[in-house]
Backbone as CSV, one residue per row, in Angstrom:
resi,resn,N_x,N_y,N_z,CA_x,CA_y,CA_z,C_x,C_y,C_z
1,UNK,10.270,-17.033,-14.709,11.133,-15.909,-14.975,11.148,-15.583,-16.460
2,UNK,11.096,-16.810,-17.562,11.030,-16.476,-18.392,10.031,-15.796,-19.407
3,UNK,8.776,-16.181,-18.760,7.446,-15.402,-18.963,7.252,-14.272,-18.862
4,UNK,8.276,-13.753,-17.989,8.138,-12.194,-17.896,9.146,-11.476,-18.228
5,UNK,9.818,-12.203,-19.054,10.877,-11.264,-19.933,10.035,-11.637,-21.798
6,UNK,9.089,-12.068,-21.808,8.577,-12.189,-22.966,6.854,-11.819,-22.738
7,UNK,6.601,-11.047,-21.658,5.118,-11.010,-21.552,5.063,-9.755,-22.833
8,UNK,3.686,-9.247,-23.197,3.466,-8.510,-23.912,3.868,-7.534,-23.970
9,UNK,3.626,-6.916,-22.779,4.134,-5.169,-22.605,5.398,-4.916,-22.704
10,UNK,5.888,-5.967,-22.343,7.903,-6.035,-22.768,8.065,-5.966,-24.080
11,UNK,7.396,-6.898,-24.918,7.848,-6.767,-26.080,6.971,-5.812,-27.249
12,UNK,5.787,-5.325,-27.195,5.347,-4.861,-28.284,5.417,-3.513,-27.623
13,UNK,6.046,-2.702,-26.636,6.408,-1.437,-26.602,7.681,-1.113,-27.142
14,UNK,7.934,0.143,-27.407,9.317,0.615,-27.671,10.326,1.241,-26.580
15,UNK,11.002,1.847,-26.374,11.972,2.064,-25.315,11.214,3.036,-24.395
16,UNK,10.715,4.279,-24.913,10.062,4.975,-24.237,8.930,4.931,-23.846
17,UNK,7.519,4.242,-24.110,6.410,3.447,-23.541,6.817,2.687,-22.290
18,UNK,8.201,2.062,-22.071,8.353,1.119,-21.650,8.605,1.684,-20.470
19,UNK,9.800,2.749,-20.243,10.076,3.314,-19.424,8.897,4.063,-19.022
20,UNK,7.741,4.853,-19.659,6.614,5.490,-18.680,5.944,4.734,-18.370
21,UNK,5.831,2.965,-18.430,4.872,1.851,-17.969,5.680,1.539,-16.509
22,UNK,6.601,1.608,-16.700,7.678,1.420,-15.382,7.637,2.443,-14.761
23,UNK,7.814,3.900,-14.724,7.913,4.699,-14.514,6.409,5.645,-13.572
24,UNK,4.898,4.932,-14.107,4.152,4.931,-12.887,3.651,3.968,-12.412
25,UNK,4.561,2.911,-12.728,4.418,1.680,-11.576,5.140,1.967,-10.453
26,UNK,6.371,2.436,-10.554,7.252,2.843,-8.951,6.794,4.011,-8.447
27,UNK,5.866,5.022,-9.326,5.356,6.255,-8.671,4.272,5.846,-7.960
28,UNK,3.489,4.676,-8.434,2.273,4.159,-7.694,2.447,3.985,-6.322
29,UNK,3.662,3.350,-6.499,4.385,2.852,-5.389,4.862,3.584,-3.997
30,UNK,5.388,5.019,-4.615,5.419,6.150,-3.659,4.258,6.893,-3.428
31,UNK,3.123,6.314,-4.183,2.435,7.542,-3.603,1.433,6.660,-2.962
32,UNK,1.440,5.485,-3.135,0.361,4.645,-1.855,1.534,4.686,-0.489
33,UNK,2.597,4.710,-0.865,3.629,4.313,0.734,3.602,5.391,1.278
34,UNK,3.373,6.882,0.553,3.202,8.172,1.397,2.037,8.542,2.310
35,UNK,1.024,8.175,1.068,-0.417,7.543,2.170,-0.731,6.799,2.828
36,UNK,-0.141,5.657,2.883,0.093,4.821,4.254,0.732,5.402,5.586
37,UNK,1.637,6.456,5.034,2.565,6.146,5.890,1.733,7.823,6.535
38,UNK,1.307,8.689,6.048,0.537,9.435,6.444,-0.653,9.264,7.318
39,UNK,-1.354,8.250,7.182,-2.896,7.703,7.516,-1.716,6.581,8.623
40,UNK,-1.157,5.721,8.576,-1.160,4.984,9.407,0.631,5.229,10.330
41,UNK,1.005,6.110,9.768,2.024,6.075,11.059,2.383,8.030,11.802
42,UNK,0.923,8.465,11.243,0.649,9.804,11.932,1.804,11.143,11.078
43,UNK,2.224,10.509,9.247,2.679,11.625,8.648,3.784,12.450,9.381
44,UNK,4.010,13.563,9.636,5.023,14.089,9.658,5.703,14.429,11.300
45,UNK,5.024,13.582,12.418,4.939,13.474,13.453,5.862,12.670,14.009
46,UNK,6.341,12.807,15.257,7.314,11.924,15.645,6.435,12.005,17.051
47,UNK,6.479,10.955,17.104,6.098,10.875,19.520,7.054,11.171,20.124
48,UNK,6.289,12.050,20.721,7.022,12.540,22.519,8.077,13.703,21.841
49,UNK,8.022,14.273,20.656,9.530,14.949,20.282,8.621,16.351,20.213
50,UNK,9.141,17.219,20.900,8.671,18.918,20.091,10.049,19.529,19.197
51,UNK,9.709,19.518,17.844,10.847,20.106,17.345,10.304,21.548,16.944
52,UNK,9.554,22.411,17.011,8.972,23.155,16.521,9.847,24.294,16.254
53,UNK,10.923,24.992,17.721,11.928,26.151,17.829,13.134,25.693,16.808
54,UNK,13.054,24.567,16.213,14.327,24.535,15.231,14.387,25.593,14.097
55,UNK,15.944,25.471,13.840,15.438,26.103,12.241,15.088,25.188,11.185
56,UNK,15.839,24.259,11.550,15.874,23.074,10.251,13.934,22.878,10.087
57,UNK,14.003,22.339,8.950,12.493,21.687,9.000,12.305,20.196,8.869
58,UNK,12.286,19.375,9.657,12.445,18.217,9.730,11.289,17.190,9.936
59,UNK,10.143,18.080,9.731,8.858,17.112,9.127,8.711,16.881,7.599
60,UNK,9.584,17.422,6.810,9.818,16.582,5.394,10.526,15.246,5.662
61,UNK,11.707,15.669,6.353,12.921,14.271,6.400,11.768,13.463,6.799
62,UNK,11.434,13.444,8.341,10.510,12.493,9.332,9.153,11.617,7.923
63,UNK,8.639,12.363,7.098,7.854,12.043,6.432,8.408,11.035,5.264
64,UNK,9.935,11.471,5.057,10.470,10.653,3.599,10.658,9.861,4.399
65,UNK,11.201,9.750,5.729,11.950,8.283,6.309,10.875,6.944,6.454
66,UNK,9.520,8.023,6.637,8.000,6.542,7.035,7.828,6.207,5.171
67,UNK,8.095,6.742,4.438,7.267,6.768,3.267,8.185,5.876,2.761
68,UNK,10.258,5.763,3.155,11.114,5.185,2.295,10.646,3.555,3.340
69,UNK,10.171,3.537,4.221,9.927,2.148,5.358,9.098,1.582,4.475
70,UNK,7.852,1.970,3.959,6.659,1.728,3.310,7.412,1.161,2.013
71,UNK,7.863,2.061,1.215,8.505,1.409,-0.330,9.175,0.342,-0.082
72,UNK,9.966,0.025,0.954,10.820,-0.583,1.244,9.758,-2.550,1.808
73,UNK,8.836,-1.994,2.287,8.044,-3.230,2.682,7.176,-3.202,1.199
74,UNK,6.371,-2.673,0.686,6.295,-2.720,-0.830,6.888,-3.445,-1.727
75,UNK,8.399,-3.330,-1.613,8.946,-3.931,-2.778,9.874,-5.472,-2.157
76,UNK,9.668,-5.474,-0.754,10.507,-6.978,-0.466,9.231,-7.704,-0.359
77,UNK,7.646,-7.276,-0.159,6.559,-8.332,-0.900,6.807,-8.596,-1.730
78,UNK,6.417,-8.009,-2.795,6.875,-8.276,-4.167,8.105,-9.255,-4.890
79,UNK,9.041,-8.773,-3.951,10.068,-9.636,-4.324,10.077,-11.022,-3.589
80,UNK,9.574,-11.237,-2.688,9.141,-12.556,-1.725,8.392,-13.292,-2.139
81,UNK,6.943,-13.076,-1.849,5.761,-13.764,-2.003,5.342,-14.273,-3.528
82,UNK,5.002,-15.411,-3.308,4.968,-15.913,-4.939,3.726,-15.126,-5.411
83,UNK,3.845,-14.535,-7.100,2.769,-13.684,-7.598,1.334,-15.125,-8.126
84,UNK,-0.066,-14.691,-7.698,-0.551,-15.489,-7.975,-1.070,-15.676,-9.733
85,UNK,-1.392,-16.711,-10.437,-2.120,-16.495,-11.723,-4.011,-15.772,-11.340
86,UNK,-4.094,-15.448,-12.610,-5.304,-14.663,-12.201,-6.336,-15.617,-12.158
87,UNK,-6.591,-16.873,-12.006,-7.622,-17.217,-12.259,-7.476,-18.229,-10.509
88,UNK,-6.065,-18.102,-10.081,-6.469,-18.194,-8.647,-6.395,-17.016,-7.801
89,UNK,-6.149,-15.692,-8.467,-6.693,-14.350,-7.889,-7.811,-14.619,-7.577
90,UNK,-8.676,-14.436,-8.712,-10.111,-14.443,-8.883,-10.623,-15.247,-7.696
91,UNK,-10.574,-16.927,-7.375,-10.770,-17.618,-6.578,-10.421,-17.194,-5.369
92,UNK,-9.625,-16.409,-4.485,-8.653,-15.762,-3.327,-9.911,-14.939,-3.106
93,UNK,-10.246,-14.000,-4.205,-11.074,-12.776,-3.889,-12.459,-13.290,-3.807
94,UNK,-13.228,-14.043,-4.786,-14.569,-14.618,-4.599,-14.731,-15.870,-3.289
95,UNK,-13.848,-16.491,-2.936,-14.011,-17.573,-2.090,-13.544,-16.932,-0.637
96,UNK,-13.132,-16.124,-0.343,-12.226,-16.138,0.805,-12.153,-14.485,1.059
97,UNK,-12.006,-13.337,0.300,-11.788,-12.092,0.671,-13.075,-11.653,1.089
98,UNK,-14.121,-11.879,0.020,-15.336,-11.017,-0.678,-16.323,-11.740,1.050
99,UNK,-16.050,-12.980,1.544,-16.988,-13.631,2.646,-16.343,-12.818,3.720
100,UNK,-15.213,-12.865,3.720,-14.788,-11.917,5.269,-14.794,-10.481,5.065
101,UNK,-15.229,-9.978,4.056,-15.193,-8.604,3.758,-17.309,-8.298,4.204
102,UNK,-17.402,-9.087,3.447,-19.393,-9.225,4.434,-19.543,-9.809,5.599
103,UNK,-18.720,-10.543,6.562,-18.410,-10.932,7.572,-18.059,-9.686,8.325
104,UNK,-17.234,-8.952,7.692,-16.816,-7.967,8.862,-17.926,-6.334,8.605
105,UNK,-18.725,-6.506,7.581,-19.894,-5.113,7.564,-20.901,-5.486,8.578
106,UNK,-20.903,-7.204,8.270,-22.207,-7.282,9.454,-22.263,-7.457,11.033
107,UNK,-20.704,-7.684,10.981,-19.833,-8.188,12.751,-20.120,-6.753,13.588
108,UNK,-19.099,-5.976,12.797,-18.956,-5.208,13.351,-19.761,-4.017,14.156
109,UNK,-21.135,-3.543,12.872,-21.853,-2.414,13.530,-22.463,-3.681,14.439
110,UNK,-23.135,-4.902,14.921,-23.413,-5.760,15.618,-22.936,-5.717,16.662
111,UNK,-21.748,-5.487,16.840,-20.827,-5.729,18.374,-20.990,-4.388,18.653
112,UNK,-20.636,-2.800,17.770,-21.133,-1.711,18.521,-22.419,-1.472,18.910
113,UNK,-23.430,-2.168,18.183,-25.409,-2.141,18.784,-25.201,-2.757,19.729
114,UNK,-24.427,-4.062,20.142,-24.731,-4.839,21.523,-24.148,-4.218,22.634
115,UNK,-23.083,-3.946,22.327,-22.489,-3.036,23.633,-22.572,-1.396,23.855
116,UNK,-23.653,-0.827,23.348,-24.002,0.063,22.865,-22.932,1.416,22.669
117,UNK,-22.011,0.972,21.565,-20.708,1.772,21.728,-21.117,3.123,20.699
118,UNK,-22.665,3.257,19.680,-22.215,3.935,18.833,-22.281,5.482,19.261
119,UNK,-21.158,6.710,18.756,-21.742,7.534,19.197,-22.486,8.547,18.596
120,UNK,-23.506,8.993,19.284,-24.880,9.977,18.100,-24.041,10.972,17.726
């Protein structure tokens, strides 16, 4: 805890650096949880609902509510999971990500050639 009230960027910025270093770190934050939440929970859509004859417009709300779910799982990682040092990053990503990440380029078109799923 105390390392990161004395890391660099804390201390050799001034008040206002500090706040725009913070300031698109939480925007980062909304704008990957909007694209998540766009790409993986179908954006401004609700199932089974037709709201279309309303007046209200309620595919903004529907869109802030997936995007505030997303920030919300975003920032209780963060606050949970212990942050790693970089030099067992590094090890995470070369030993273990980078093999199942070529594991799954070569699995996969493999299982669609065998079962001949691809389509022309």
């Amino acid at each position: 805890m105390e390392s990161e009230l004395v890391a660099g960027f804390f201390t050799e910025h001034g008040a206002t650096i500090f706040v725009f270093f913070f300031l698109g770190e939480y925007s980062s934050i909304v704008l990957f949880s909007s694209i998540s939440a766009i790409l993986f929970l179908g954006g401004y859509h609700l199932p089974e609902i037709y709201l279309n004859d309303s007046i209200l417009n309620f595919q903004s709300i529907i869109l802030g509510i997936k995007t505030s779910f997303f920030c919300f799982l975003f920032v209780l990682f963060r606050a949970t999971l212990p942050r790693l040092r970089y030099d067992q990053l590094i090890l995470l990503c070369w030993l273990y990500l980078l093999p199942i990440a070529v594991a799954f380029i070569i699995l996969i078109p493999s299982i669609l050639s065998a079962f001949d799923i691809f389509s022309y």
